[in-house]
C-alpha positions as CSV (number, residue, x, y, z in Angstrom):
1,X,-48.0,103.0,-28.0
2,X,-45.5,100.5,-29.1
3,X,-46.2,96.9,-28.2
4,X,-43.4,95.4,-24.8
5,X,-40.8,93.7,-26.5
6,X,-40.9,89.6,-25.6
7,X,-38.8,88.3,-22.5
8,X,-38.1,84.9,-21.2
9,X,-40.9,85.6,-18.3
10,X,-43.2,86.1,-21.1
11,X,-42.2,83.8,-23.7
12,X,-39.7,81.1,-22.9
13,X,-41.0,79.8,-19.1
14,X,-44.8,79.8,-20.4
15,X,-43.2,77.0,-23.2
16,X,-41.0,75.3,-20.7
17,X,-44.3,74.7,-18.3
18,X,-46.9,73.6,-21.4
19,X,-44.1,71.3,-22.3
20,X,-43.1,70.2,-18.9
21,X,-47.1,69.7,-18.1
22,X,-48.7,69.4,-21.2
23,X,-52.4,69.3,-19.9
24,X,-52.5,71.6,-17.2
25,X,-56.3,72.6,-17.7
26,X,-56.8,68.5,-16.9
27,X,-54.6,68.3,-14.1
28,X,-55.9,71.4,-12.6
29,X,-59.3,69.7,-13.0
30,X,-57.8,66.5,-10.9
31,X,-56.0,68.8,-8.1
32,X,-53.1,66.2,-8.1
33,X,-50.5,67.6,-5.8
34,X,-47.1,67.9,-8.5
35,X,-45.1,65.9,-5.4
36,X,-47.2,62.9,-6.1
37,X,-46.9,62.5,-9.7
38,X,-43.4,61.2,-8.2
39,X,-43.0,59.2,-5.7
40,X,-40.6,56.9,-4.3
41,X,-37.8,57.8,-6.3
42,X,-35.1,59.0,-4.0
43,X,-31.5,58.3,-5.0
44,X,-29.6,58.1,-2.0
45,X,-32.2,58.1,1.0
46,X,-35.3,56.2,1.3
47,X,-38.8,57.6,0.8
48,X,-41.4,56.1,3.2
49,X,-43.6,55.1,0.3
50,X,-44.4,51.0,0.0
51,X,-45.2,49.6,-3.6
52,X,-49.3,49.7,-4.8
53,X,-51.3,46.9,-5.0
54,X,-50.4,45.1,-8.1
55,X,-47.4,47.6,-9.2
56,X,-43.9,46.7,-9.6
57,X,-40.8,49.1,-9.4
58,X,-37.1,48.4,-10.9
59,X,-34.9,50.5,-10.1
60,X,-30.7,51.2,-11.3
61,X,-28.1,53.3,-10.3
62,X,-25.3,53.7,-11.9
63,X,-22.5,55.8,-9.4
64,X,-18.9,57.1,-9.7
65,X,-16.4,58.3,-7.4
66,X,-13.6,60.0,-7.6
67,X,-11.0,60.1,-4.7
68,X,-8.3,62.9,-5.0
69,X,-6.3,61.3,-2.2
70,X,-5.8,57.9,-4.0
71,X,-3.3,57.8,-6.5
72,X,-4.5,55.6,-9.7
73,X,-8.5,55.3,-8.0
74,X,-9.5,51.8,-8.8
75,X,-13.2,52.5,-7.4
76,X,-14.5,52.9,-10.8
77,X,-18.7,52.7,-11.3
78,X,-21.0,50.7,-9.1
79,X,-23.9,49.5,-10.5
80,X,-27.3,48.8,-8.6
81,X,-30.4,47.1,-8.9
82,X,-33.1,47.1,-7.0
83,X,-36.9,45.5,-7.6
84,X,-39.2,46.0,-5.2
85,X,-42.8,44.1,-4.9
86,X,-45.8,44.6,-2.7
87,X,-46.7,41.3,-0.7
88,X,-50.9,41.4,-0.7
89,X,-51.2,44.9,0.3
90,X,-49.2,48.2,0.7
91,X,-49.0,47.3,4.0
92,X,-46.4,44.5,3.1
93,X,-42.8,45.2,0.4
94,X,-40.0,43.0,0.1
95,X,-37.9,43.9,-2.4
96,X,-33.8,42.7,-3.0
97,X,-30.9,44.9,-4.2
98,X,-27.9,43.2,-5.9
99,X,-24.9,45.9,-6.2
100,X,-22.0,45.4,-8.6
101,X,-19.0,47.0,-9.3
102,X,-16.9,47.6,-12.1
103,X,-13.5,48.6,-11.2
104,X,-10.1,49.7,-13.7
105,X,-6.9,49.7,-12.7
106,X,-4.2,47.7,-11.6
107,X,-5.7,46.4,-8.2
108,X,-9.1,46.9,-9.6
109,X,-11.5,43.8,-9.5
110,X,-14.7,43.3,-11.1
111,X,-17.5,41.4,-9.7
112,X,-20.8,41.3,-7.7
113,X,-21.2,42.6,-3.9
114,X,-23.2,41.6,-1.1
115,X,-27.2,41.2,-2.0
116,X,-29.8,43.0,0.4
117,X,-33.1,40.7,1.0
118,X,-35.5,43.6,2.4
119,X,-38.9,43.6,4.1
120,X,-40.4,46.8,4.9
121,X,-43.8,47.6,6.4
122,X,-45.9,50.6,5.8
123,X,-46.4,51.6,9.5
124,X,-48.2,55.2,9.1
125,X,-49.8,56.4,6.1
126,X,-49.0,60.2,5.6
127,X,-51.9,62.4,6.2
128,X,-52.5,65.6,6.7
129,X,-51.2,65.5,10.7
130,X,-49.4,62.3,10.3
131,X,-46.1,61.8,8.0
132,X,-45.6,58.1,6.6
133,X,-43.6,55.8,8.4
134,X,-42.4,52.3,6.4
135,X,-39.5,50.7,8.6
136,X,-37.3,48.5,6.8
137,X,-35.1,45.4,8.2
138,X,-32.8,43.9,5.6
139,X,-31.1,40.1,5.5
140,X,-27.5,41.1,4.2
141,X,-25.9,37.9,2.2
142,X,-21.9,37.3,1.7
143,X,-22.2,37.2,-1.5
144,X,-18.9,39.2,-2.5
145,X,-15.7,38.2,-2.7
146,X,-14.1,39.5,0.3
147,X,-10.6,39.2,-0.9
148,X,-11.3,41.2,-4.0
149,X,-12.7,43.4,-1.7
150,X,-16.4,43.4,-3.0
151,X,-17.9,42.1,0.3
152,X,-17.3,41.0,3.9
153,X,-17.6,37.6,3.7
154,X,-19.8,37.8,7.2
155,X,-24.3,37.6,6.8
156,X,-25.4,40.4,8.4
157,X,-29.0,42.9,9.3
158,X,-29.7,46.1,8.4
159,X,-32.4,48.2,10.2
160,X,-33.1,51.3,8.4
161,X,-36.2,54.0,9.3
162,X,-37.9,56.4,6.6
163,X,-40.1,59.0,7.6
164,X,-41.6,61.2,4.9
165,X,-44.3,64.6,5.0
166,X,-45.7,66.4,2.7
167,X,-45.0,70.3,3.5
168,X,-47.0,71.9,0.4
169,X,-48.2,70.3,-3.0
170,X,-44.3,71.2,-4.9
171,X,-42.5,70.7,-1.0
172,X,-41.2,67.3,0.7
173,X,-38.9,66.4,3.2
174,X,-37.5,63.2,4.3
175,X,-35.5,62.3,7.1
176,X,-34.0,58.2,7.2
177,X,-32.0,56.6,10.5
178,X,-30.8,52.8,10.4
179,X,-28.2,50.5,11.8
180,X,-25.8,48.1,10.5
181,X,-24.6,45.0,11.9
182,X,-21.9,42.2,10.7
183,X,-20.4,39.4,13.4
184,X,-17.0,37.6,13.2
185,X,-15.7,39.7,10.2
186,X,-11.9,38.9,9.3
187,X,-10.1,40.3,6.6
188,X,-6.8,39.1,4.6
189,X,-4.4,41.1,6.2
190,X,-1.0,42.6,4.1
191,X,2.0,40.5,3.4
192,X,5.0,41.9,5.1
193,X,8.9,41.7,3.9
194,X,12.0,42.5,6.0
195,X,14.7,45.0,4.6
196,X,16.3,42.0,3.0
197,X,13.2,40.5,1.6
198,X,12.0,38.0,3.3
199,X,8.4,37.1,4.2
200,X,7.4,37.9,7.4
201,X,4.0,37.6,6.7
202,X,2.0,35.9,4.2
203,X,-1.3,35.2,3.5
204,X,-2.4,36.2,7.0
205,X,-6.0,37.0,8.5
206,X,-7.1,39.3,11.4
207,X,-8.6,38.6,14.3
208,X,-13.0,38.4,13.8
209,X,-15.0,41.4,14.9
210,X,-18.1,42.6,15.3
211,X,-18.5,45.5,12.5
212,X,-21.0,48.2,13.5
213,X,-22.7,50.9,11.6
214,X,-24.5,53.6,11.7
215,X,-26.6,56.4,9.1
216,X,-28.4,59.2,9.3
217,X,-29.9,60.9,6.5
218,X,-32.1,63.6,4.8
219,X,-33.9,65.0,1.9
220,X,-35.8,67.7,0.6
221,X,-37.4,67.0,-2.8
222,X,-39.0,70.3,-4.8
223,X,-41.7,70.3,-7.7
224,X,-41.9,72.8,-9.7
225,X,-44.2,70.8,-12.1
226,X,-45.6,67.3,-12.2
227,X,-42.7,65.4,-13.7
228,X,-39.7,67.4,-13.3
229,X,-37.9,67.5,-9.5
230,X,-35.4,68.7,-7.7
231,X,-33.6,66.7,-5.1
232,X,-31.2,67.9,-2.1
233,X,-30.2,64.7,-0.1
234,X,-27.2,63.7,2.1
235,X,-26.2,61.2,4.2
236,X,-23.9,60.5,7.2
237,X,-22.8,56.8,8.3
238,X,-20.4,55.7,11.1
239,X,-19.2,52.4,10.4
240,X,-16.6,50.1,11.6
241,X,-13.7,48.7,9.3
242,X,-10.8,46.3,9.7
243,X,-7.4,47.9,9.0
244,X,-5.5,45.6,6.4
245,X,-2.4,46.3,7.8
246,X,-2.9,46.1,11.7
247,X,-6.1,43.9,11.5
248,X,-7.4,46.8,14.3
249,X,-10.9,48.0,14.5
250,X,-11.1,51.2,12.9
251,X,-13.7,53.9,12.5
252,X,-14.6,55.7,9.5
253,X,-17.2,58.6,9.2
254,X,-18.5,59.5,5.7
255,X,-20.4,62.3,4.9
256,X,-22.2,63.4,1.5
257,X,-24.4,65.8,0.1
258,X,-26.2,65.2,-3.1
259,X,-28.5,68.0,-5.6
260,X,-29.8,66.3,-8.4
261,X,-32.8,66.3,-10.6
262,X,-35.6,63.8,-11.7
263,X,-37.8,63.6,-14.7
264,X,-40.9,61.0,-15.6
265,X,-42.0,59.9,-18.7
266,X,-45.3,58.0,-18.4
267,X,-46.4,56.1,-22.0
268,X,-49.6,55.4,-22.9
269,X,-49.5,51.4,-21.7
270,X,-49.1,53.1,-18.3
271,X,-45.8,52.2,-18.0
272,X,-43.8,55.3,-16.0
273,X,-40.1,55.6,-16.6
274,X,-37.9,58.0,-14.3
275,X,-34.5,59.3,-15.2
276,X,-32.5,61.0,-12.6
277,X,-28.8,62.6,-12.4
278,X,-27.7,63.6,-9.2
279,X,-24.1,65.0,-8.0
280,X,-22.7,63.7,-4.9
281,X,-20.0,65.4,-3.3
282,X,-18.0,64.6,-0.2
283,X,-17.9,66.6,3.1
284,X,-15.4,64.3,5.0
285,X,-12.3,62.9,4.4
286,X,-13.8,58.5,4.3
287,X,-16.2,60.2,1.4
288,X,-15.1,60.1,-2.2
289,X,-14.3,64.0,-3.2
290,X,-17.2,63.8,-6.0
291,X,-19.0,61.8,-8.5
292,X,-21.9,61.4,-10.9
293,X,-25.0,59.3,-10.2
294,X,-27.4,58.5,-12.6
295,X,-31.0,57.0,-11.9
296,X,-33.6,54.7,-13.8
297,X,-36.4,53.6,-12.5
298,X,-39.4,51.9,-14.7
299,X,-42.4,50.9,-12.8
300,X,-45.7,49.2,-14.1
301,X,-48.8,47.0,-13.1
302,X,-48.1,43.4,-12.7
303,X,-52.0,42.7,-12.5
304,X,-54.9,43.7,-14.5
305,X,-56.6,46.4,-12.4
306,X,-60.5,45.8,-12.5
């Protein structure tokens, strides 16, 4: 009876799994859940995951959007970085993210935007009837040049809540909801000619308001083995913006959807490096049309562990 003639079932997905989990017989023996060997390492939602004792987490993203509706799109990448600390216990983060964008094009302008000084508290540990619960309130700093239009010249809060559960060892979901506020914002409003040229307006401002946002979002995070996963998040915000032309209130609503993929490497000085890519694409008309995102994260002890 002639032998069955090699397929990928048989041949190629065994090699992909030994080389995607290289020990399995020891990890089998440790019955660590594949979800875990990841954590905290969402790219556009929060996971509700605070920092271990004595670990530190940096984190970058670099984004681009592309907008179909704007004719030479200056919104080129935006860079992020984000470290994130434990204060005493895992009870306790703060952690600061400093945004920056690099912009082409004529009316493009370089530069950084405004900084995010967060504390967030682990409220719930996830168990097995429980999901974890870390609520995050943020300090926002005008740090960007409003004019260039990297920030809002106006300090502000943020208030953001991540709730996470485990649903099997590969399955997670996440679900984050959070509010924006920024008082007395003004913008530079549009100079103005007549037919024949003249100024009519020049160097100009709005009226202040009160700018007020809101943001729903979600996740679901699969894993198929211990360091590679898949990501479906999206996220919805309603915020408020000042019209440069009118100086009016407006409001915007941006929605976006976002599968992407993660992958750890962790070296033998126990250092574990996470690379991401993720594809976010818009489902509104305020939301870029679609983009690239990609993710780094490197996270190590900042301790000796006894």
């Amino acid at each position: 009876m002639p032998l069955p003639f090699p397929t990928f079932r048989t041949i190629l997905l065994p090699a992909i799994a030994v080389f995607l989990n290289p020990n399995p017989i020891l990890q089998a023996e440790e019955k660590e859940r594949n979800i875990d060997a990841i954590s905290d390492n969402a790219f556009i939602i929060e996971e509700a995951y605070n920092q271990e004792p004595g670990v530190v987490q940096h984190i970058t993203t670099l984004t681009r959007g592309v907008d179909l509706a704007v004719e030479n799109d200056a919104r080129s990448w935006n860079y992020t970085f984000t470290q994130e600390w434990p204060l005493w216990s895992q009870d306790h983060q703060f952690s600061y993210t400093v945004p920056y964008a690099f912009r082409t094009g004529t009316d493009g302008n370089n530069g950084p935007q405004d900084v995010l000084l967060n504390y967030r508290y682990q409220l719930l540990m996830e168990s097995d009837r429980q999901p974890a619960i870390s609520p995050r309130l943020s300090a926002i700093l005008p740090t960007g040049n409003q004019n260039d239009g990297l920030g809002s010249d106006a300090a502000g809060f943020q208030l953001n809540l991540p709730v996470s559960k485990t649903v099997t060892d590969e399955l997670r979901v996440h679900f984050n909801a959070g509010a924006t506020y920024l008082p007395d914002v003004r913008v530079r409003l549009s100079d103005t000619f007549s037919d024949e040229g003249l100024i009519l307006r020049q160097n100009a401002f709005s009226v202040r308001h009160d700018l007020i946002g809101y943001n729903l979002g979600a996740g679901v995070h699969y894993a198929p083995f211990p360091k590679l996963h898949f990501l479906l998040e999206g996220t919805t915000t309603w915020d408020h913006a000042i019209n440069g032309d009118s100086g009016t209130r407006e409001e915007t609503f941006s929605g976006i959807i976002l599968p992407g993929l993660r992958y750890a490497v962790d070296t033998p000085g126990g250092v574990q490096i996470v690379l991401g890519l993720g594809a976010p694409i818009g489902l509104t008309r305020d939301a870029a049309d679609y983009g690239v995102l990609f993710y780094l994260s490197v996270e190590h002890d900042f301790v000796e562990k006894k």
